[in-house]
C-alpha positions, -999 to +999 in steps of 0.1 A: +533-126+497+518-158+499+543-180+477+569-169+506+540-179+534+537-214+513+579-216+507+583-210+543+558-233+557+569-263+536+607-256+543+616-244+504+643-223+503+636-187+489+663-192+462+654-227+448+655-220+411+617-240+407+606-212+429+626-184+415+611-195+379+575-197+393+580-166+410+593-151+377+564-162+358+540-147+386+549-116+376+547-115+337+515-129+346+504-099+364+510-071+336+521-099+301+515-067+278+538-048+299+564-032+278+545-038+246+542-007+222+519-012+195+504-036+175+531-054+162+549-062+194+517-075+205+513-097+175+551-106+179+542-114+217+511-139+205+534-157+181+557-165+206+531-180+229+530-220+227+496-226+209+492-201+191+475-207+158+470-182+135+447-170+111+456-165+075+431-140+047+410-162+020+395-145-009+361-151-011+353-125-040+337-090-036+303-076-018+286-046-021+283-024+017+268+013+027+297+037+033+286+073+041+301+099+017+316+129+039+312+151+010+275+143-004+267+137+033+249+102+015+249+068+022+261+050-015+269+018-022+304+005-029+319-026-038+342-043-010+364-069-011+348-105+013+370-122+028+376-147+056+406-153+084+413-190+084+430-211+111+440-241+095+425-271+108+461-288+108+476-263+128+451-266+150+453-301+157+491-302+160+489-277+186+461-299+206+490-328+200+510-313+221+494-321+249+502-356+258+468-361+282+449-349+250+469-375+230+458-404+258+423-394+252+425-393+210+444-429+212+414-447+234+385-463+226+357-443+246+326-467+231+303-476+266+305-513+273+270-515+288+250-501+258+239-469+271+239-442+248+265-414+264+283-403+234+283-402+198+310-427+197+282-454+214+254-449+185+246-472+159+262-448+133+296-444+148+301-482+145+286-483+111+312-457+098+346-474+085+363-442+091+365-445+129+381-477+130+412-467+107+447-473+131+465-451+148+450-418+159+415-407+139+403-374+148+367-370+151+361-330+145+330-318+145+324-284+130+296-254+139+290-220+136+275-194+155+267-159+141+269-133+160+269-087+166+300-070+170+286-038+179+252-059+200+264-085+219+228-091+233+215-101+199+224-112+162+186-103+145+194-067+153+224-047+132+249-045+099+279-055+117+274-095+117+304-125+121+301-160+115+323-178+138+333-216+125+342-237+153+359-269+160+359-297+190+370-331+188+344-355+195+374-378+207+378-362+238+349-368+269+318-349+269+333-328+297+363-317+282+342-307+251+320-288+270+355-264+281+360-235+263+398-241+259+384-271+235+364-251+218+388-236+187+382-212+166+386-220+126+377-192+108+354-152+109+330-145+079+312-115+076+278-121+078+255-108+051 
């Protein structure tokens, strides 16, 4: 289709191995899940995906929920175990690492020279916080949640089935890279009470 058009035009041959690869990766791009059975190859499939990060259970003690009883035909409560899925903020940043433009942006000093306010990293509390100025790289992570519906994604006031999503962005980066969703990461799921 059009990668021929483009080889042809700029005189690549059809067999170059740079376009064979491309051409290759074209195509798992179409269908990625293609071939994939159940869950577990698909897990198996995200594991083996550079940058991916994932989540591990945490304990956070028990909680009492409505279950309907098929045999009463009642709602009653019951005690459930609460717990969280956890991305470790570690793992997180090493796989941001990778990225050596990311790394270029973590290792420079982004503070305005012209005192106008554009950051966080230009206020009078940035450069009154010692832990900013230690060497090397210093990551600046800032940390938010959002709640949210599972079942409603129009609104969170409305229904049972509530998250809390934690996320993370490094403040190191430029406003404009912090405002892109593949900067956004995801650190852990609560359910909401």
């Amino acid at each position: 289709g059009q990668l021929c058009s483009l080889s042809d035009h700029y005189k690549i041959p059809r067999d170059d191995p740079s376009l064979v690869k491309l051409k290759d990766t074209i195509e798992i791009c179409k269908n990625p899940f293609d071939g994939l059975q159940n869950s577990k190859d698909i897990w198996r499939y995200y594991e083996s995906q550079q940058g991916f990060v994932k989540s591990q259970p945490f304990f956070l003690g028990y909680r009492w929920d409505q279950r309907f009883n098929h045999v009463t035909k009642e709602y009653e409560q019951v005690q459930t175990v609460d717990e969280c899925r956890i991305c470790s903020i570690k793992d997180i940043l090493e796989m941001v690492c990778r990225n050596p433009e990311i790394v270029q942006f973590l290792m420079t000093n982004r503070r305005q020279r012209n005192g106008c306010l554009a950051d966080f990293c230009d206020g009078e509390k940035f450069a009154k916080t010692d832990i900013f100025y230690f060497e090397g790289i210093v990551f600046q992570i800032m940390l938010y949640a959002d709640e949210f519906e599972t079942v409603n994604p129009l609104g969170s006031k409305t229904g049972g089935q509530k998250l809390v999503g934690l996320y993370m962005t490094l403040r190191n980066l430029p406003p404009k890279m912090n405002s892109n969703f593949a900067n956004m990461h995801l650190v852990a799921l609560v359910h909401a009470a």
